[in-house]
C-alpha positions in Angstrom: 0.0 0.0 0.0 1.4 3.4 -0.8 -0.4 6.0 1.1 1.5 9.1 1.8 1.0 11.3 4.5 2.1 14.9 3.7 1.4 16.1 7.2 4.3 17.9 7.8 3.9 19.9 4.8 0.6 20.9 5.9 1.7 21.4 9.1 4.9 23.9 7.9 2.5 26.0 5.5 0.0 26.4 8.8 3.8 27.2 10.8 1.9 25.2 13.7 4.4 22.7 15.7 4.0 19.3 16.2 3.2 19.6 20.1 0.8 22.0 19.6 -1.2 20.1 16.6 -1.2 17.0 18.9 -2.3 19.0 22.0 -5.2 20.8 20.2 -6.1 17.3 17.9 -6.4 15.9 21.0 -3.6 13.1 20.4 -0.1 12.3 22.3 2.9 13.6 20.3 4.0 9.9 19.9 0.8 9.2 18.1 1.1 12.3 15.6 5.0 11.3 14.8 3.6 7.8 13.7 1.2 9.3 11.6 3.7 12.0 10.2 6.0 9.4 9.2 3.9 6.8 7.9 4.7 4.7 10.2 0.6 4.4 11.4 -1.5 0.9 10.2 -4.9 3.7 10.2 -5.9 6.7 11.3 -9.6 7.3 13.0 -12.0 9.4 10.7 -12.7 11.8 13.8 -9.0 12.4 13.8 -8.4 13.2 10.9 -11.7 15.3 10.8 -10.0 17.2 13.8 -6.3 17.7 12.1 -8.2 18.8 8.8 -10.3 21.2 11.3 -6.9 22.6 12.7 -5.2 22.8 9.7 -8.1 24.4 7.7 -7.4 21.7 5.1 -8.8 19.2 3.3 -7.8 15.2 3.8 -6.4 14.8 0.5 -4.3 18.2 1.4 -2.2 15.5 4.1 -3.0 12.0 2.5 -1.9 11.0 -1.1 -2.2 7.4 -2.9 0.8 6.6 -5.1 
């Protein structure tokens, strides 16, 4: 499977840091690493409604299928 997650670029264009995405996603900083690296096996739909509702984004804004 080749889902990329483009998080960080998302997250660099918003100039919001990784603790403070986590903290107001409602997620532990551990969690959002293994996300932003593609490390994660899935990701909750209320999560990623929440980082898309931080980010002022859309979900295929962070997530890309090659």
């Amino acid at each position: 499977m080749a889902i990329i997650v483009n998080l960080d670029v998302m997250m660099a264009k918003r100039k919001i840091s990784s603790n403070e995405l986590a903290e107001k996603v409602g997620i532990t900083a551990a969690n959002l690493s293994i996300l932003k690296t593609g490390k994660a096996k899935a990701v909750r739909f209320s999560t990623l409604d929440k980082i898309c509702e931080v980010l002022e984004c859309q979900p295929g804004d962070i997530l890309e299928h090659e």
